[in-house]
C-alpha positions as CSV (number, residue, x, y, z in Angstrom):
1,X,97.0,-123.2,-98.1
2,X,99.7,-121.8,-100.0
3,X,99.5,-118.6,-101.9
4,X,100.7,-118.4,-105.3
5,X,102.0,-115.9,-108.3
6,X,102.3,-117.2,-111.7
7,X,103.9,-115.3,-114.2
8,X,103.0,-116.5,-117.6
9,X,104.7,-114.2,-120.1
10,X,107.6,-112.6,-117.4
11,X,109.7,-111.0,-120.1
12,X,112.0,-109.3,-117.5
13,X,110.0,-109.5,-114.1
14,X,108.1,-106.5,-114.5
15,X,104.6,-107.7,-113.3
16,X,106.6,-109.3,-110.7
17,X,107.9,-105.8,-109.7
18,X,104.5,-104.4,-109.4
19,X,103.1,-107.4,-107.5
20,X,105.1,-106.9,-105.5
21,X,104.7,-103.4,-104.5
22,X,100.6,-104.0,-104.8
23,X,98.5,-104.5,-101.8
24,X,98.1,-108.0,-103.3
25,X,101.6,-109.2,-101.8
26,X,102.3,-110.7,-98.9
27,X,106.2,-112.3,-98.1
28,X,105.1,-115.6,-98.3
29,X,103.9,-115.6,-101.9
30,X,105.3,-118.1,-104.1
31,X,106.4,-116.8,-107.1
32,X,106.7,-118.9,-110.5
33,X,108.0,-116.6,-114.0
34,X,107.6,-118.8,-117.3
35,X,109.5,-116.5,-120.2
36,X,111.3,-118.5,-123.1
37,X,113.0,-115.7,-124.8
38,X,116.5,-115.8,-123.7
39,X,117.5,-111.9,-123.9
40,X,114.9,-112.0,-121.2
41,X,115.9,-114.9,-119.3
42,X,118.8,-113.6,-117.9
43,X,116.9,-111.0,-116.0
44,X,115.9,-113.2,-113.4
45,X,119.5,-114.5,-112.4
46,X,119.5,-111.9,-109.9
47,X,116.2,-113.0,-108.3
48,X,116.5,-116.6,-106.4
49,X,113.7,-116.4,-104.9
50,X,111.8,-116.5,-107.7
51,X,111.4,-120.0,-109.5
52,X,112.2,-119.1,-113.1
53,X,111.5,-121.0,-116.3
54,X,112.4,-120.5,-119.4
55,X,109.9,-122.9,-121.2
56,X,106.9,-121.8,-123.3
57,X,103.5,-121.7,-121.4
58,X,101.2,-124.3,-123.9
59,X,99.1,-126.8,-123.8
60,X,101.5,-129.8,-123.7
61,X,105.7,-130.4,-123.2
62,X,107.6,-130.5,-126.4
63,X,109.3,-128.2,-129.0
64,X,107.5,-125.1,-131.1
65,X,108.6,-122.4,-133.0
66,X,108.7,-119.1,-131.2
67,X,109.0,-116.0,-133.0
68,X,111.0,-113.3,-130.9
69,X,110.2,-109.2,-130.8
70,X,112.6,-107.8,-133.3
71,X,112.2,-104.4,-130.7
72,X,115.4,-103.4,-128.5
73,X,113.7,-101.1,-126.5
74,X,110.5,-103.1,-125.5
75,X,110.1,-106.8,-127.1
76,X,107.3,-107.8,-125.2
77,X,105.8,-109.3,-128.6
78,X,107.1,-112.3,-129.2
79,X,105.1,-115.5,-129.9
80,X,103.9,-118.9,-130.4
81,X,101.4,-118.1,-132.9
82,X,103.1,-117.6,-136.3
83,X,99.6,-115.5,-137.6
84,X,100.1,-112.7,-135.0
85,X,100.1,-109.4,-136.7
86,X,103.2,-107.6,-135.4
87,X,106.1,-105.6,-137.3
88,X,108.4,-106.7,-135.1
89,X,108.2,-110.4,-135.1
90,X,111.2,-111.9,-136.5
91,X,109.7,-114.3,-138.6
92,X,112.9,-114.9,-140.6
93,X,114.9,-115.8,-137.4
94,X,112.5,-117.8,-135.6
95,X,113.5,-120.0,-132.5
96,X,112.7,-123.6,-130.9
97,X,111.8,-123.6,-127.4
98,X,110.5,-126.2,-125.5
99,X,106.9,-125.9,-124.5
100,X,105.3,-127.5,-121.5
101,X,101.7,-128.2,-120.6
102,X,100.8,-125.5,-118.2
103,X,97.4,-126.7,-117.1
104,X,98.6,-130.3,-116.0
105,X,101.8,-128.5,-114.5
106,X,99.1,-126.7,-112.2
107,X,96.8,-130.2,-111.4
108,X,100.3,-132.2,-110.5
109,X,102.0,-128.9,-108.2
110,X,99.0,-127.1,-106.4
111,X,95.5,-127.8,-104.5
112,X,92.5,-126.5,-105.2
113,X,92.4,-124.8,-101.7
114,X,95.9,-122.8,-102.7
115,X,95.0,-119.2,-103.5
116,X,96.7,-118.7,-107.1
117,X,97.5,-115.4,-108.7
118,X,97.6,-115.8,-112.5
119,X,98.9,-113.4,-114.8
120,X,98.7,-114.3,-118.1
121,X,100.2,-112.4,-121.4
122,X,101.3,-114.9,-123.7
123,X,100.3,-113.1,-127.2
124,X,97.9,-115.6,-128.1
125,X,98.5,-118.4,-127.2
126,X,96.3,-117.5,-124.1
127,X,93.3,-118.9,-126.1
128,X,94.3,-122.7,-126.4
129,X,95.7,-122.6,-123.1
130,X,93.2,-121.3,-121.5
131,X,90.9,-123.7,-123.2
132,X,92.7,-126.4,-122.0
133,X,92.5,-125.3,-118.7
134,X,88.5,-124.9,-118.8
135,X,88.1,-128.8,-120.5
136,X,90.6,-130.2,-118.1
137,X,89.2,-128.2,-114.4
138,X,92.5,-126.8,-113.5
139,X,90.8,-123.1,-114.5
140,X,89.3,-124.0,-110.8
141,X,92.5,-123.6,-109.2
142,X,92.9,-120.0,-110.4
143,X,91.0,-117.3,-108.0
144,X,92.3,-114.4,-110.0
145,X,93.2,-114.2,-113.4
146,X,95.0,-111.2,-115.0
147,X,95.1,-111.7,-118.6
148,X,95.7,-109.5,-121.6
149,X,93.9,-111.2,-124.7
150,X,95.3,-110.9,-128.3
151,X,92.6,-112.0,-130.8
152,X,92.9,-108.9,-132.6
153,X,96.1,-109.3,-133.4
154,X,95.9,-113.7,-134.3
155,X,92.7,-113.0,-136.3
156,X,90.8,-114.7,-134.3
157,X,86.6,-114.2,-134.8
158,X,85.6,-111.5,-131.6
159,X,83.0,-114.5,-131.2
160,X,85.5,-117.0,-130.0
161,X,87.0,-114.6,-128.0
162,X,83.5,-113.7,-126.2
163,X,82.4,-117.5,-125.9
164,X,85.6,-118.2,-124.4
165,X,85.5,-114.9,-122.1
166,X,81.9,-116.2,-121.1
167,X,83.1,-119.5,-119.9
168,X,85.6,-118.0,-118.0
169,X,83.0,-115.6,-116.5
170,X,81.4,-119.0,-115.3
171,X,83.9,-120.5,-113.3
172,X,83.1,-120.2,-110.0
173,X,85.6,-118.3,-107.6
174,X,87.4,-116.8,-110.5
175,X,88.1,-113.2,-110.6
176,X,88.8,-112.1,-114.2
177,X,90.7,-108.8,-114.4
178,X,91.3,-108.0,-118.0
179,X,92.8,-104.4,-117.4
180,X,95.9,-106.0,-115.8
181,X,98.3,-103.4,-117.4
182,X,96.3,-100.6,-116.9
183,X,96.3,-101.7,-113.1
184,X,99.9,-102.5,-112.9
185,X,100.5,-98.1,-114.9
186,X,98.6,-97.0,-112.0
187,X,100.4,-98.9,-109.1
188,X,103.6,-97.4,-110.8
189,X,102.7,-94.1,-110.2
């Protein structure tokens, strides 16, 4: 069994920091960051043990647009979705990234026996992934999942945000832990 940290949504390596200082962490995690912005990117030359990407988490491999966080001080905004409601999206200076299909990535890499940390903040896009992920089985691989949703902020109905929270809530072995940053704030401290 191997034991497993993916980062969906790294921007620079933050949750990555705090997993590591939780009581969560053990040496002989493996840990995966997925973060397509480039200012951010560059972070993680400094950490080889960590297996970086800089691809889009989606729902299969090619090119989208991907609007970055205008913000200097903390872009930890930017997105697939064009709808988002943010000031800061740079709509006007959008980029192409290349996207790749998370949920097979997890069915081709892992078994279901691993134990797979999932931290998930892809302002969202978390929705058709995660859908994906609950039509295709590989949800079952994930025994935790710490997720921040964005309907708000896509416009999405809070009913399709509850039926898809309800499905989650019925995978077996899954741990859903919505309040991921508000855990991550009190490890800091």
């Amino acid at each position: 069994m191997r034991k497993i940290f993916l980062d969906c949504g790294g921007n620079k390596g933050q949750s990555i920091v705090a997993f590591r200082g939780s009581p969560d962490y053990t040496p002989d995690f493996e840990i995966y960051s997925f973060e397509p912005l480039p200012r951010m990117a560059r972070k993680y030359k400094d950490w080889p043990d960590i297996n970086f990407s800089d691809k889009a988490v989606w729902i299969e491999d090619c090119e989208k647009t991907f609007y970055p966080d205008r913000s200097r001080r903390r872009p930890e905004g930017s997105s697939l979705i064009a709808e988002k409601a943010s000031k800061s999206l740079d709509r006007d200076n959008p980029l192409t990234v290349q996207c790749f299909d998370f949920s097979q990535w997890i069915l081709d890499n892992f078994e279901r026996d691993d134990y797979i940390l999932l931290k998930m903040d892809i302002e969202g896009a978390e929705y058709e992934v995660l859908n994906k992920m609950l039509n295709d089985g590989s949800i079952e691989y994930i025994d935790r999942l710490f997720i921040e949703f964005h309907y708000k902020k896509i416009g999405m109905p809070k009913e399709d945000h509850v039926l898809l929270y309800n499905k989650l809530t019925k995978v077996e072995g899954l741990e859903i832990c919505p309040e991921y940053f508000k855990h991550l704030r009190r490890l800091k401290k």
